[in-house]
C-alpha positions as CSV (number, residue, x, y, z in Angstrom):
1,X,-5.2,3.3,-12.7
2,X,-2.3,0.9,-13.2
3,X,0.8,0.6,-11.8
4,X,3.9,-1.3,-13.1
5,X,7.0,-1.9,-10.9
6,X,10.1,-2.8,-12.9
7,X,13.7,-3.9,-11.2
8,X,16.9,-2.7,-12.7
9,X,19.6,-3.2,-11.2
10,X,19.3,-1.5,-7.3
11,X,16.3,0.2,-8.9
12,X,12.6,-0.3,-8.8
13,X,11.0,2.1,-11.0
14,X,6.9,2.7,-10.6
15,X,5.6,3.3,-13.8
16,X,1.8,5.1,-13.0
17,X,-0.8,5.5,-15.0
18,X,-4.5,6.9,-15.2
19,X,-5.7,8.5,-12.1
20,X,-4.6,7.9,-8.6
21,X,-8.0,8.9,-6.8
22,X,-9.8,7.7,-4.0
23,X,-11.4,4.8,-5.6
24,X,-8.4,4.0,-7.1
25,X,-6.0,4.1,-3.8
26,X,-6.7,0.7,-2.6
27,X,-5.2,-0.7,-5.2
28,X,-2.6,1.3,-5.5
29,X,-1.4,0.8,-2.0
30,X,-1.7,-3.2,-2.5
31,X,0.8,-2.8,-6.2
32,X,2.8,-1.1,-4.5
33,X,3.9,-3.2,-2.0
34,X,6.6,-4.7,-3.4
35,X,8.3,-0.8,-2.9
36,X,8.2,-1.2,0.7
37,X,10.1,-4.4,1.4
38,X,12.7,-3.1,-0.5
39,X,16.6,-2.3,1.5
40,X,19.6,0.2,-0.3
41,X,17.6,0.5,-3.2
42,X,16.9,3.7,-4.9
43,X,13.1,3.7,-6.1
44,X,11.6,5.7,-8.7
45,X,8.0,6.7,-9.0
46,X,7.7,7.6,-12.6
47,X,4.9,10.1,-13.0
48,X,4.6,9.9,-17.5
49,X,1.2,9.0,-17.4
50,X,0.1,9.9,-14.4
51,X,-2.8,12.4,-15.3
52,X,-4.6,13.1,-11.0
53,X,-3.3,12.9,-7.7
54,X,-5.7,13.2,-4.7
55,X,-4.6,13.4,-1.4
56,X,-5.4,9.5,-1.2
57,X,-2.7,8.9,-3.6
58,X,-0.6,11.6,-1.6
59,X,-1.2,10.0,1.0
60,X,0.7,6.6,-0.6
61,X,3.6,8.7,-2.1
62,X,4.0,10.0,1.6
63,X,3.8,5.8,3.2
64,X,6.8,5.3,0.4
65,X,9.1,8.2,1.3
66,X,8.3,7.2,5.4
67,X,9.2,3.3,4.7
68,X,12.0,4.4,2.3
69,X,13.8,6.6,4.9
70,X,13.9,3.4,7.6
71,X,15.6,1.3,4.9
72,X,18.1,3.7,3.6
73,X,16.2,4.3,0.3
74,X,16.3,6.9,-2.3
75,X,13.0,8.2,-3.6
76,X,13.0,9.9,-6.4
77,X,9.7,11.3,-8.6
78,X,9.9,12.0,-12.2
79,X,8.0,13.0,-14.8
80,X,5.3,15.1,-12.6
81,X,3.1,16.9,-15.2
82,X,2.2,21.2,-14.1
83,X,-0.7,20.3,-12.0
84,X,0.3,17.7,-10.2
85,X,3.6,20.2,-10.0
86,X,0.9,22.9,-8.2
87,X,-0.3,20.4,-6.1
88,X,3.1,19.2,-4.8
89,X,4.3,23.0,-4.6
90,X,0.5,23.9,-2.5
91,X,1.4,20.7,0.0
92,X,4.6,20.9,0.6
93,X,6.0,18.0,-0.9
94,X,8.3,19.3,-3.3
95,X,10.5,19.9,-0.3
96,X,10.1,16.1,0.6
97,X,10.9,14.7,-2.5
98,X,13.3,14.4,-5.1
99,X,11.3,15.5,-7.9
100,X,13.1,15.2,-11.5
């Protein structure tokens, strides 16, 4: 699993790739980081490569949209492939998120 954060602009854009598991959360959570000190920014998780999500790495998306609303932040998720799509439908988050 990798994860690549680019700035543009008032963007931050998470590319993620490989399989966010439970072995692989840890990490995650520490690459991340640099999405939750972030103000008036709009951040997108870009979901290309992104092949699993487990409720570990739901888990993460959920600590980014909960930081993101106390800092006026936009979260947007793109790029979700039709499992993942299933998954997000089955838990609800669809309705959380602003899924392109």
């Amino acid at each position: 699993m990798t994860t690549t954060i680019k700035k543009e602009e008032n963007r931050l854009t998470a590319y993620l790739s490989g399989r966010l598991d439970t072995a692989a959360a840890v990490k995650t959570a520490e690459d991340i980081q640099p999405l939750l000190e972030v103000s008036n920014t709009e951040i997108v998780l870009d979901c290309t490569d992104l092949e699993y999500i487990s409720s570990s790495g739901l888990r993460i998306f959920l600590t980014i949209r909960k930081d993101a609303a106390t800092k006026s932040n936009k979260v947007i998720v793109k790029n979700i492939n039709a499992d993942m799509r299933q998954v997000f439908i089955m838990t609800g988050f669809v309705s959380l998120f602003d899924i392109q």
